[in-house]
MARTORKOL-54591 format. One line per 5 residues: number of its first residue (from 1); their letters; for each residue x, y, z of N, C-alpha, C, O, CB. Coordinates in steps of 0.1 Angstrom, whole numbers. Glycine has a CB too. Example, Ala and Ser with C-alpha at 12.3 -4.5 7.8 and 13.67 -1.06 7.14 Angstrom:
1) AS) 132/-57/78/123/-45/78/132/-33/78/142/-33/85/113/-45/90; 128/-22/71/137/-11/71/129/0/79/134/11/80/141/-6/57 $
***
This chain:
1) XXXXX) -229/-42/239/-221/-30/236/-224/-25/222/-227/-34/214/-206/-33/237; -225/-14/218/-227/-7/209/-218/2/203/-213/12/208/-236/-3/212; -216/-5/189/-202/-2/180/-203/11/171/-208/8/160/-199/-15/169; -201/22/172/-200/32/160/-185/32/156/-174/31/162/-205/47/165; -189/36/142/-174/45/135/-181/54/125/-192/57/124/-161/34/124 $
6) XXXXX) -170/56/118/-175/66/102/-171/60/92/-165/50/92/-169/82/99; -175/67/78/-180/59/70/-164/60/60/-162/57/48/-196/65/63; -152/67/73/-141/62/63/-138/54/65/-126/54/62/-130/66/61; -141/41/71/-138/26/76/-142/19/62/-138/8/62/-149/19/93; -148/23/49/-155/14/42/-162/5/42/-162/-2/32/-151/10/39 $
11) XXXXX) -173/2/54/-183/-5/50/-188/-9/40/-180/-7/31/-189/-2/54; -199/-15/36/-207/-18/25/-219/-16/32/-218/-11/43/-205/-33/18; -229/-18/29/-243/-9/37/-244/-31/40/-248/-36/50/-262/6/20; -242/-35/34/-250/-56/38/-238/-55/52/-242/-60/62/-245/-78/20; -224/-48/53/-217/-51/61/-225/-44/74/-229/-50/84/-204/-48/59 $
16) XXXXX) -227/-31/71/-234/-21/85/-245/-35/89/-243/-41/100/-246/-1/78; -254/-37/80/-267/-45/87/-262/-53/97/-265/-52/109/-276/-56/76; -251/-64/91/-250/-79/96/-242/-75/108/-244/-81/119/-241/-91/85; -235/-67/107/-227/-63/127/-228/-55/129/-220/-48/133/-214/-62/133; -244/-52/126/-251/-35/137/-242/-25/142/-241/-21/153/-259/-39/152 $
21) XXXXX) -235/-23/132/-224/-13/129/-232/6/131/-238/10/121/-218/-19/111; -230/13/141/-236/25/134/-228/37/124/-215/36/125/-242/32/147; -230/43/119/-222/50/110/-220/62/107/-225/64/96/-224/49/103; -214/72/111/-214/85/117/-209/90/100/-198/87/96/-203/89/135; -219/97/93/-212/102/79/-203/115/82/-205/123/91/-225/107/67 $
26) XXXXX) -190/113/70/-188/127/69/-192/133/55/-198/126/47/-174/128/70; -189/145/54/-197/146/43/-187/160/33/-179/168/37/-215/149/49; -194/156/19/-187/160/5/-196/173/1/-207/173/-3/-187/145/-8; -183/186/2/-185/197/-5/-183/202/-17/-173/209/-21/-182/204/-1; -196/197/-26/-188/201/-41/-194/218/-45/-205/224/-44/-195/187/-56 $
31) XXXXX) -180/221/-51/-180/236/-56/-194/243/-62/-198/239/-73/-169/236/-67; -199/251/-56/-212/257/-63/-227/249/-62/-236/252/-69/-207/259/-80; -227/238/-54/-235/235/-45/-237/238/-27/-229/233/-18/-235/224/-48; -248/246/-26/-253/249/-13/-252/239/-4/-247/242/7/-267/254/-14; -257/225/-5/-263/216/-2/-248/208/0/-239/208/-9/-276/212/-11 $
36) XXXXX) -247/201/12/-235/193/14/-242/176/12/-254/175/14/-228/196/31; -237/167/8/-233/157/6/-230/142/13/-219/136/11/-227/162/4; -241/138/22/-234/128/26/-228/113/16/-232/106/7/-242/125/35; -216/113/24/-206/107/17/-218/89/15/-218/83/4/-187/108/29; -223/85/21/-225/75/21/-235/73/11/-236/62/6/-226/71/33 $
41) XXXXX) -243/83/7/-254/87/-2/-249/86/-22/-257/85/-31/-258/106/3; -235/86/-22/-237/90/-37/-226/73/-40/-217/69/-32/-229/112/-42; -230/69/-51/-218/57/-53/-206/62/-58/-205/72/-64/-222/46/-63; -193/53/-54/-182/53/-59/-180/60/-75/-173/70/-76/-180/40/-57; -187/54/-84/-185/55/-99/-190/67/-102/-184/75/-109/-190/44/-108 $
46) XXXXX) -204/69/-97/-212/83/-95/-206/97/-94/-207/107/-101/-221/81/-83; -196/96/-80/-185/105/-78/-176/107/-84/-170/117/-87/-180/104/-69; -173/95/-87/-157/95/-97/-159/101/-106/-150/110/-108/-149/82/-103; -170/101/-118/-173/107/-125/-174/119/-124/-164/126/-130/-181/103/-128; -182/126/-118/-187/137/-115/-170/150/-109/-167/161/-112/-201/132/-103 $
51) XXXXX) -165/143/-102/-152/142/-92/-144/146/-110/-137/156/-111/-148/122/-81; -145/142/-116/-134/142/-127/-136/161/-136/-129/170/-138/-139/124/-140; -152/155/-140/-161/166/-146/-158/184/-141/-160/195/-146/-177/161/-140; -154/179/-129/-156/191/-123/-141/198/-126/-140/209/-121/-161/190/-106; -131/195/-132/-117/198/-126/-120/212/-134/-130/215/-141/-102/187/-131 $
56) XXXXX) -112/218/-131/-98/218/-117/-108/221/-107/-103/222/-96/-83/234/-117; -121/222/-107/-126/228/-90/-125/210/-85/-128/201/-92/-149/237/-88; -120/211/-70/-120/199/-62/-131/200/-55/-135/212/-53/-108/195/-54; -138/192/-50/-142/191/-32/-138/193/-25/-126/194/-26/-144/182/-25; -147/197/-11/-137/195/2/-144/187/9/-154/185/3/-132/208/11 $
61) XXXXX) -144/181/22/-148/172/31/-151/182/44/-148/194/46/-136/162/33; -159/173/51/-159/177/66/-163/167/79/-160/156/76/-170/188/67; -166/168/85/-166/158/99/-183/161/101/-190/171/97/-153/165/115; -185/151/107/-196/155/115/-198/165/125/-186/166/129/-199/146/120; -205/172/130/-208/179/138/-206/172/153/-208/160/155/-220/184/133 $
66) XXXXX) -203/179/161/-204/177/175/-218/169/183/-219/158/188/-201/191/182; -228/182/180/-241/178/177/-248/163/175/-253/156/183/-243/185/166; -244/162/162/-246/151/155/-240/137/163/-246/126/165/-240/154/141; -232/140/166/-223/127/180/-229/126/191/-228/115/197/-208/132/187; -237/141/197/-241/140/205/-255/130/206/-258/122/214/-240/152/206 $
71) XXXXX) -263/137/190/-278/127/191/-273/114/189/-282/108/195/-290/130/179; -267/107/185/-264/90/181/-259/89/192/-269/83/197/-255/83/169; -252/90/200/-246/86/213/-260/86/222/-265/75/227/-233/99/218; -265/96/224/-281/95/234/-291/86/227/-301/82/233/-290/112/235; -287/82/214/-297/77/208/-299/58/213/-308/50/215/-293/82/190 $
76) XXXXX) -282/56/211/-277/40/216/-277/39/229/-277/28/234/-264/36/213; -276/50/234/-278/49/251/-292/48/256/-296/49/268/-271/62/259; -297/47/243/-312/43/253/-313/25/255/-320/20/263/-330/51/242; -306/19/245/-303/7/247/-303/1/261/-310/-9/264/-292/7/242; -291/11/273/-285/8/280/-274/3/285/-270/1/296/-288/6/283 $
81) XXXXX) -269/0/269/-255/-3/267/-241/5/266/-243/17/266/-256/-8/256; -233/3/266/-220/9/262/-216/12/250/-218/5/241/-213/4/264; -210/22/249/-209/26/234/-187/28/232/-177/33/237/-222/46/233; -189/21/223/-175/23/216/-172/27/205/-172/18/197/-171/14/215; -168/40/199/-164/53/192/-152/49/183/-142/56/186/-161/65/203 $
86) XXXXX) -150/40/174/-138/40/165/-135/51/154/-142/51/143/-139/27/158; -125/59/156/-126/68/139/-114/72/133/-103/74/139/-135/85/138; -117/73/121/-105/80/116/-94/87/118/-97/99/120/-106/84/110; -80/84/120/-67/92/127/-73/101/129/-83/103/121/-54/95/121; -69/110/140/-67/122/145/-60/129/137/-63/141/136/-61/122/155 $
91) XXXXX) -49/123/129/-36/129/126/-39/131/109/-31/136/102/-22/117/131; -52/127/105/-60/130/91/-73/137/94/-77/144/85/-64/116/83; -79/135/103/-94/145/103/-93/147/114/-86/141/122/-110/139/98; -104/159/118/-111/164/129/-125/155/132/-135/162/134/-115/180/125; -126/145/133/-136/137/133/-134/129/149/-142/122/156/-136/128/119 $
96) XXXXX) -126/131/151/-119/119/165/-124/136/179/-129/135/190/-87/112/162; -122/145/174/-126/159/186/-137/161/180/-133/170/173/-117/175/188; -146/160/178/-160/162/173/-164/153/182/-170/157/192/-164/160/156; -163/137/180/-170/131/186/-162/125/202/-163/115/209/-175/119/175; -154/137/203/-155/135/222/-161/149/228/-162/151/240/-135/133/231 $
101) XXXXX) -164/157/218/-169/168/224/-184/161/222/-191/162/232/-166/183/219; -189/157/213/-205/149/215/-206/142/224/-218/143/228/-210/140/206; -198/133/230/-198/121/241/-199/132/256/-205/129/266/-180/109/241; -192/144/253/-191/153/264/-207/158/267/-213/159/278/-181/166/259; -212/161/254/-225/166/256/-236/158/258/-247/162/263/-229/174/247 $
106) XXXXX) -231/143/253/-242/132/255/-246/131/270/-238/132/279/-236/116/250; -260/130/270/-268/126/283/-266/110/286/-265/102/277/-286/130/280; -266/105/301/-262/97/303/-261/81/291/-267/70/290/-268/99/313; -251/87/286/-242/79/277/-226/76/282/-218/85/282/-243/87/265; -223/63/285/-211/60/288/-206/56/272/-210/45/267/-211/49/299 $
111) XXXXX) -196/66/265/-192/63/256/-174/64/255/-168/74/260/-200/70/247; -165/50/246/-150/49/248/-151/56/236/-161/57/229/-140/35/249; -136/63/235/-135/70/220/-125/60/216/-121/53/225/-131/89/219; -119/59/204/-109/51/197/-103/56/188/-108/54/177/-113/40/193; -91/65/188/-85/67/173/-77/51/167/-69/44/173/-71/81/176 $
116) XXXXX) -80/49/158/-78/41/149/-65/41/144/-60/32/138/-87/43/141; -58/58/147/-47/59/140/-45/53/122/-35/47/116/-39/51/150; -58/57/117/-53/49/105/-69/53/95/-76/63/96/-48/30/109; -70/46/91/-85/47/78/-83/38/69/-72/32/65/-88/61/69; -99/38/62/-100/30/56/-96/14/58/-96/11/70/-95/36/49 $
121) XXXXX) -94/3/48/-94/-10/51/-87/-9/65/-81/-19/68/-88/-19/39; -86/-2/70/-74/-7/88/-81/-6/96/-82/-14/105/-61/3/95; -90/8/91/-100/16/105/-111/5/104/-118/6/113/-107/37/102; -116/-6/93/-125/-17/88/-126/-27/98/-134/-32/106/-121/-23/73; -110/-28/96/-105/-41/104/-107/-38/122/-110/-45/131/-86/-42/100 $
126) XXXXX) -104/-27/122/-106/-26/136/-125/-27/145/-131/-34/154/-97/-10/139; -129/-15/133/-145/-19/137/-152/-25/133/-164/-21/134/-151/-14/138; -148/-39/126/-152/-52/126/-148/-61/136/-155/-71/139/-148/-56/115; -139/-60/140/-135/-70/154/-139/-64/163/-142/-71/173/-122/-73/157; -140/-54/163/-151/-46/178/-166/-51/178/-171/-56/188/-153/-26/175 $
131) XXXXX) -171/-50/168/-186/-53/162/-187/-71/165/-198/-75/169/-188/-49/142; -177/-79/163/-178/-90/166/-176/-96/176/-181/-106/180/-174/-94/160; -164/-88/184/-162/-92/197/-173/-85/211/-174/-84/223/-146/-88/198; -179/-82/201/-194/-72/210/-204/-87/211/-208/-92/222/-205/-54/195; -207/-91/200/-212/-98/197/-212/-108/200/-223/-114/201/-212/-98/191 $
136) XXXXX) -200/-115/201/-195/-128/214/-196/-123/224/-197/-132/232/-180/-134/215; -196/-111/232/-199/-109/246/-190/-107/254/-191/-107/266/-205/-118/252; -179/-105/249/-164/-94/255/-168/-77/263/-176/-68/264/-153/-90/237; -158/-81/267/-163/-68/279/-156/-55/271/-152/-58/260/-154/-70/299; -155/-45/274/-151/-30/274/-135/-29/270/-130/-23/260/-153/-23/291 $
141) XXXXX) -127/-37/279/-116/-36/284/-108/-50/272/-98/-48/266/-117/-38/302; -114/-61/271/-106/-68/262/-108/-65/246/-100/-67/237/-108/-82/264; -120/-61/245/-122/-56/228/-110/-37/225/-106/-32/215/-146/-52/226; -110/-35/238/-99/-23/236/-83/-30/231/-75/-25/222/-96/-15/253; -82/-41/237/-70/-44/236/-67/-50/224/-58/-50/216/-65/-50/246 $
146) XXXXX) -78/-58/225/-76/-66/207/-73/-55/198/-63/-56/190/-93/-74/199; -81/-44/199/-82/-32/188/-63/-26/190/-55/-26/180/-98/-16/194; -59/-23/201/-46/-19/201/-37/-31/197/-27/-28/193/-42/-13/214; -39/-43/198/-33/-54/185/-32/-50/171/-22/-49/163/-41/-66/182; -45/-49/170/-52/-46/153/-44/-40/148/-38/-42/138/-65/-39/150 $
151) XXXXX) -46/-24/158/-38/-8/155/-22/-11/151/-14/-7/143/-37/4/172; -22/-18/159/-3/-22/160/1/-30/146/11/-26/140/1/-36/177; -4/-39/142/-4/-47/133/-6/-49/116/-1/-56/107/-11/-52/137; -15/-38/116/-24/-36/104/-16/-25/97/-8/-18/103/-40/-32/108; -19/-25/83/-9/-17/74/-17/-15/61/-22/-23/53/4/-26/71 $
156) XXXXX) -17/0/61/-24/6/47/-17/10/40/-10/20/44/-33/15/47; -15/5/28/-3/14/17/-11/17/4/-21/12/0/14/3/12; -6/24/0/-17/27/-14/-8/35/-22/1/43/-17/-33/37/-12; -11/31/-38/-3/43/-48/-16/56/-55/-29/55/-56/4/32/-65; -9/62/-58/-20/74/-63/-11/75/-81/0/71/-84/-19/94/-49 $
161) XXXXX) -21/80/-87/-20/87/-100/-9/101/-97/1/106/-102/-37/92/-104; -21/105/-87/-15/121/-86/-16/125/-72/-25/122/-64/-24/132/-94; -6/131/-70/-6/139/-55/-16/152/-57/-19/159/-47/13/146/-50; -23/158/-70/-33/170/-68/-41/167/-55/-39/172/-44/-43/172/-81; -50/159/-58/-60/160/-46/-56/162/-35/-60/171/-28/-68/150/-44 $
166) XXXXX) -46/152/-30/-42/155/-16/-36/167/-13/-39/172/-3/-35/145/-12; -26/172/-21/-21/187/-23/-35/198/-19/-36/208/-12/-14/189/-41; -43/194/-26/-58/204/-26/-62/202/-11/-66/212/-6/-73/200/-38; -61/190/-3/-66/193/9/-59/194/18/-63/193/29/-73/187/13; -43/197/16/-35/205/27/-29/191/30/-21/190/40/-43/215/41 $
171) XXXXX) -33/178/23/-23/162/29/-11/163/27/-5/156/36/-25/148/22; -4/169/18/8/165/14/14/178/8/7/183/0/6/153/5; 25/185/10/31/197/5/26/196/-12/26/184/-17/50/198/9; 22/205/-18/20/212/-32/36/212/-40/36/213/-52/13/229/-29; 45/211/-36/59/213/-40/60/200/-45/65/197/-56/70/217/-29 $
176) XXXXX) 56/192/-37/62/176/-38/52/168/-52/55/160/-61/58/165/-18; 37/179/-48/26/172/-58/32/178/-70/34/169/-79/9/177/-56; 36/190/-73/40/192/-86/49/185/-89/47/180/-101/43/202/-88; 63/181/-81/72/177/-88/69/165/-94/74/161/-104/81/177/-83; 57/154/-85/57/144/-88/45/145/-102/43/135/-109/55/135/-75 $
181) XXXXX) 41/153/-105/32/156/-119/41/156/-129/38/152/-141/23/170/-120; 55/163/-125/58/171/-137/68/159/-142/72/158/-154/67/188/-135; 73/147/-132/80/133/-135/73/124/-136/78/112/-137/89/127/-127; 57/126/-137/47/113/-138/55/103/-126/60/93/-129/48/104/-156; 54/107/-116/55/95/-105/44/90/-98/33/97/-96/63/99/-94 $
186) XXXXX) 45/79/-94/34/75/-85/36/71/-75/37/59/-73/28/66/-89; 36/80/-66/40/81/-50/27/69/-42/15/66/-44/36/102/-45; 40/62/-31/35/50/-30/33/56/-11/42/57/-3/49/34/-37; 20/58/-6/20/60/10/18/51/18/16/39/15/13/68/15; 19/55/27/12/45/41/7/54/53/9/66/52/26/35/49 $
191) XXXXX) -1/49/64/-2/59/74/6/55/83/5/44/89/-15/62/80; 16/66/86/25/61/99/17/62/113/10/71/118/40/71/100; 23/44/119/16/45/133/28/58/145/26/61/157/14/24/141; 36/62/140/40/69/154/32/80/157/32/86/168/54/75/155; 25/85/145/15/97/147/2/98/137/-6/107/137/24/111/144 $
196) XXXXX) 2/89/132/-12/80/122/-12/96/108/-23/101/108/-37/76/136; -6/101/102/0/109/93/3/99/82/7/88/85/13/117/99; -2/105/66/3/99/58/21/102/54/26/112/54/-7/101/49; 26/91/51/40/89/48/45/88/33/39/78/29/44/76/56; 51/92/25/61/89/18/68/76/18/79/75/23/69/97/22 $
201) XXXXX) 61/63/12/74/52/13/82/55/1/95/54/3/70/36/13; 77/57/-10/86/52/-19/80/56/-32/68/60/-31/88/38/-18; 86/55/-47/79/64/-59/83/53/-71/92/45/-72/87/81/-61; 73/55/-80/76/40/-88/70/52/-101/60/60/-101/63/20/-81; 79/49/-111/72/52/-125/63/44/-133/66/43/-145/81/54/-133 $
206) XXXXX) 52/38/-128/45/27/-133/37/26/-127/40/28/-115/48/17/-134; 18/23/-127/11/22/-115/14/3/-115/13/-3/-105/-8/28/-117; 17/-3/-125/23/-15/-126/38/-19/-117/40/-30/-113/24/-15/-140; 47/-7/-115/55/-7/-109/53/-10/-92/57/-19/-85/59/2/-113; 42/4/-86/39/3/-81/31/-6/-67/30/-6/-55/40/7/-85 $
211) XXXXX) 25/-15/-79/16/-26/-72/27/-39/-68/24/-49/-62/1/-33/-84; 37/-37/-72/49/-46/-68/54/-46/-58/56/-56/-51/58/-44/-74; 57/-28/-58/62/-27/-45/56/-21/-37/60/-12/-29/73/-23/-45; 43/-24/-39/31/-23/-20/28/-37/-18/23/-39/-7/12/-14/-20; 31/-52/-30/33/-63/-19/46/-62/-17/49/-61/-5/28/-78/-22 $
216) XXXXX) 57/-62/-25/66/-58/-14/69/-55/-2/75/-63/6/67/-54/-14; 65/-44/0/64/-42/15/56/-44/21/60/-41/33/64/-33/20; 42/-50/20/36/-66/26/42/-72/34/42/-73/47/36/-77/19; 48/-77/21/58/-89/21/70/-90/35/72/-101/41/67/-86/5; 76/-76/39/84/-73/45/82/-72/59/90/-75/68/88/-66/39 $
221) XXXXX) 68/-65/60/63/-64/76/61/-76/84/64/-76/96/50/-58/77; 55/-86/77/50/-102/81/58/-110/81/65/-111/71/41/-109/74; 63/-121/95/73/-130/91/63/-141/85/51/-144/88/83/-135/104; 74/-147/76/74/-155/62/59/-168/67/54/-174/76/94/-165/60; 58/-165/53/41/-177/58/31/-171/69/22/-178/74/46/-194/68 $
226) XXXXX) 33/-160/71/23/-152/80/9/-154/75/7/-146/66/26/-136/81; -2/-162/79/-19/-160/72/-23/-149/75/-24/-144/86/-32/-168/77; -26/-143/63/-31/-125/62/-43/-127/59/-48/-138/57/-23/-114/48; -51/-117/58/-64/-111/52/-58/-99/48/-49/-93/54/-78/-109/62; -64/-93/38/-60/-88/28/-73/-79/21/-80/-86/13/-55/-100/20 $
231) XXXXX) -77/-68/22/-88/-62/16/-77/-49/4/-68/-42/6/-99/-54/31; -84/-52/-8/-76/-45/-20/-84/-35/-21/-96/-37/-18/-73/-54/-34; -80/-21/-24/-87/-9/-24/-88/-1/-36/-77/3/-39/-83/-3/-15; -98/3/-42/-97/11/-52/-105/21/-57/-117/20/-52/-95/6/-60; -103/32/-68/-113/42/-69/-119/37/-84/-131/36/-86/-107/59/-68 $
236) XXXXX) -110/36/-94/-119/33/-105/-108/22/-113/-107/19/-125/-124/47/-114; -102/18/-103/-90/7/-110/-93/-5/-111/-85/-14/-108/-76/7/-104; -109/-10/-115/-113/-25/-111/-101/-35/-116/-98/-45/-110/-130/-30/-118; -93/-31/-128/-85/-46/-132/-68/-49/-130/-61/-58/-135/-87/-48/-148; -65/-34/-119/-59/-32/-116/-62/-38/-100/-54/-44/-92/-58/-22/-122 $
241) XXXXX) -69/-36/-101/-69/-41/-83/-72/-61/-79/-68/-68/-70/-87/-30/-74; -81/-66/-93/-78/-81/-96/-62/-85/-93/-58/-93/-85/-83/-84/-112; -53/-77/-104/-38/-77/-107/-33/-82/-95/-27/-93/-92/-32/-64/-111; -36/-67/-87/-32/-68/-70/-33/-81/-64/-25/-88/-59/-40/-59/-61; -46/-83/-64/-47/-93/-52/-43/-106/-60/-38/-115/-52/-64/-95/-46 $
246) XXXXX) -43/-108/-71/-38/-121/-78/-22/-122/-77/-17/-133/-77/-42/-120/-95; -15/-112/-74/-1/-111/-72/2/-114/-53/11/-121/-48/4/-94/-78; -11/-107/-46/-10/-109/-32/-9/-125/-24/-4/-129/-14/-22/-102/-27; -19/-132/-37/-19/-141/-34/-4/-157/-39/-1/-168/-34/-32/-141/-39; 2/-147/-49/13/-160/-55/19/-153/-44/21/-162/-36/22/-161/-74 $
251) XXXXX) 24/-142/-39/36/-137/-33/35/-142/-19/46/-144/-14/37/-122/-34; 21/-146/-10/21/-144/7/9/-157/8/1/-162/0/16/-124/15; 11/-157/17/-5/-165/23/-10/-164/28/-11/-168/40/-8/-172/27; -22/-153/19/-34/-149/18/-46/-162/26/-49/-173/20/-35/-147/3; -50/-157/35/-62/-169/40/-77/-163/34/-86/-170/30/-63/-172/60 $
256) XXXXX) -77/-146/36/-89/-141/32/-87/-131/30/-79/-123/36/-99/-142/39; -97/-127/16/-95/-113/13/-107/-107/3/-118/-113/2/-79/-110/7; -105/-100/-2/-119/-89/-7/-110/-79/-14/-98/-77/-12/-131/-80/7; -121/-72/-26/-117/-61/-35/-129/-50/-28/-141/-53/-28/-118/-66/-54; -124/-40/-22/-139/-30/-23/-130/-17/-28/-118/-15/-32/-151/-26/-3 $
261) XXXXX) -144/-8/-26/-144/3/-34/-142/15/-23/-151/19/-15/-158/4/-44; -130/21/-25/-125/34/-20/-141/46/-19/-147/52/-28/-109/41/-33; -144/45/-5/-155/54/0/-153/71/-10/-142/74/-15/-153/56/20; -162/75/-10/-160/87/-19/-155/99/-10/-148/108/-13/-175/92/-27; -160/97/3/-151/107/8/-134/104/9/-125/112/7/-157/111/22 $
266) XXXXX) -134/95/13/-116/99/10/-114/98/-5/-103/104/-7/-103/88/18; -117/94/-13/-116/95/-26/-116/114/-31/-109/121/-39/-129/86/-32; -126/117/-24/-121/133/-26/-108/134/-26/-104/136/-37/-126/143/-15; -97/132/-17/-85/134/-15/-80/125/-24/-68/127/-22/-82/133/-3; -80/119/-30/-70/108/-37/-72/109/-54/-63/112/-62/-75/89/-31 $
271) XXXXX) -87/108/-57/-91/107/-72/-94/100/-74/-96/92/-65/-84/109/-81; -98/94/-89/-102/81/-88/-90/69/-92/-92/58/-87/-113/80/-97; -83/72/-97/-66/68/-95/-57/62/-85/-45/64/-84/-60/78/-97; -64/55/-76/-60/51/-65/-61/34/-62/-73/29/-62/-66/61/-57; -54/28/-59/-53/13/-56/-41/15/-43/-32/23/-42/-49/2/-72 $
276) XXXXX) -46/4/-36/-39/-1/-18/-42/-12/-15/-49/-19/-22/-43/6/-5; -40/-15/-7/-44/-26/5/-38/-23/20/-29/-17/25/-37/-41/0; -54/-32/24/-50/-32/42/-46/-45/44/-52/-54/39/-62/-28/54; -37/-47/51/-32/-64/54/-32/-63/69/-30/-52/76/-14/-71/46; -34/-78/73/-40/-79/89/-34/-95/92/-40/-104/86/-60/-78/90 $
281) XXXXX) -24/-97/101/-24/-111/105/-38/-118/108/-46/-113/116/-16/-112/116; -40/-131/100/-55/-134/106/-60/-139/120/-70/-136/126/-61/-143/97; -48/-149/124/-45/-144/139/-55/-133/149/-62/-136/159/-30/-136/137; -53/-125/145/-59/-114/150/-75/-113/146/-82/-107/153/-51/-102/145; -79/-120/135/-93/-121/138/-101/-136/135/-113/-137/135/-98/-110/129 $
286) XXXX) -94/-146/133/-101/-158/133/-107/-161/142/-118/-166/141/-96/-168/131; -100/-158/158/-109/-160/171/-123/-154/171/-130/-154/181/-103/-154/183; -126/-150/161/-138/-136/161/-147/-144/149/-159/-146/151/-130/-115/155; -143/-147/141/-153/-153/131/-163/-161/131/-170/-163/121/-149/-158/123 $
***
């Protein structure tokens, strides 16, 4: 079976190699360049920089093309394998109807689609255990269900600096971004699973505050002594995000975890001001390792 997602899952380009992961880019429109952007092309710090340089003009993002779903889909189906389609909520991009109208146009290609209901370290988690449970030789039908475990289980919370960016791409009402500018808050989200939409948990005057109470609410989803994996997320907050996971670890029990770097396309939306985590009972993926 043959695993695609996009490149808001966070890969690392050594992760794509080792679980023949394929990678459907979206890609970054910066102001007063012709030429679009694939997101997977420019580094983290590279963007952030540049991302900063540019203000007040933001980016905007886009999905892949239909097209483009279409050629990688015919492309793995020459394999003769099956193809399984993981991507970012529905309920955050146009990327999940792009690539069922490509699967539509794909030539004999049997391809599952998967909303993820989620991104980033969650949407990771899911097409990593797809990629692995491919790889042990699981069929169609049980690597679906593991993934609707995953979906069910898995939890992304993150604090921002600022609600601008996401205000600039229509994430979050402009009313709420100002107010929270004009009180220096640091609005604490999550993606809710009843409709995979970013949420409002909670507002902390501190990004110090805040990293408290996103293990906090960790803390609160998992019964007690739960073994987690733990991936910590950030745009340019490297010692801020150590903090995190050094706190993740006195507070819960952490079996495995990692620091990576917030992909630049959703960093368009966020800034570089951004630290989260995805947490995952490990349960859910030790059978797979």
């Amino acid at each position: 079976m043959k695993i695609l997602t996009d490149n808001a899952a966070n890969f690392t380009t050594a992760e794509e190699k080792i679980l023949g992961v394929s990678i459907a880019p979206l890609y970054i429109h910066f102001p007063g360049d012709d030429k679009v952007t694939d997101a997977t092309k420019i580094s983290p710090d590279d963007f952030y920089e540049r991302l900063k340089a540019m203000k007040p003009k933001i980016p905007t993002t886009s999905q892949p093309s239909s097209g483009l779903f279409k050629d990688m889909y015919e492309k793995l189906a020459k394999t003769g394998e099956k193809i399984l389609s993981i991507h970012i909520s529905e309920g955050l991009s146009g990327t999940i109807q792009s690539a069922r109208l490509g699967a539509k146009q794909a030539q004999n290609a049997d391809v599952t689609i998967f909303d993820s209901m989620t991104l980033s370290g969650g949407q990771r988690f899911q097409a990593m255990a797809a990629a692995l449970a491919s790889k042990a030789g699981w069929a169609m039908e049980p690597i679906s269900e593991r993934l609707r475990e995953i979906r069910d289980k898995v939890e992304v919370v993150y604090a921002l600096d600022t609600l601008e960016y996401l205000a600039h791409g229509g994430r979050i009402g402009r009313v709420q971004s100002l107010l929270s500018s004009v009180l220096h808050i640091k609005p604490i989200i999550h993606v809710d699973k009843a409709d995979g939409k970013y949420s409002t948990l909670a507002k902390a005057r501190t990004l110090r505050r805040s990293i408290s109470m996103m293990v906090d609410h960790i803390e609160s989803l998992y019964p007690q002594n739960t073994s987690l994996w733990v991936t910590v997320l950030h745009g340019q907050l490297s010692q801020d995000a150590e903090n995190m996971l050094a706190l993740l670890k006195e507070r819960l029990n952490i079996e495995r975890s990692e620091i990576i770097r917030v992909t630049p396309v959703l960093g368009v939306h966020t800034g570089p001001g951004i630290i989260g985590v995805a947490a995952l009972p490990m349960s859910l993926m030790s059978d797979l390792l």
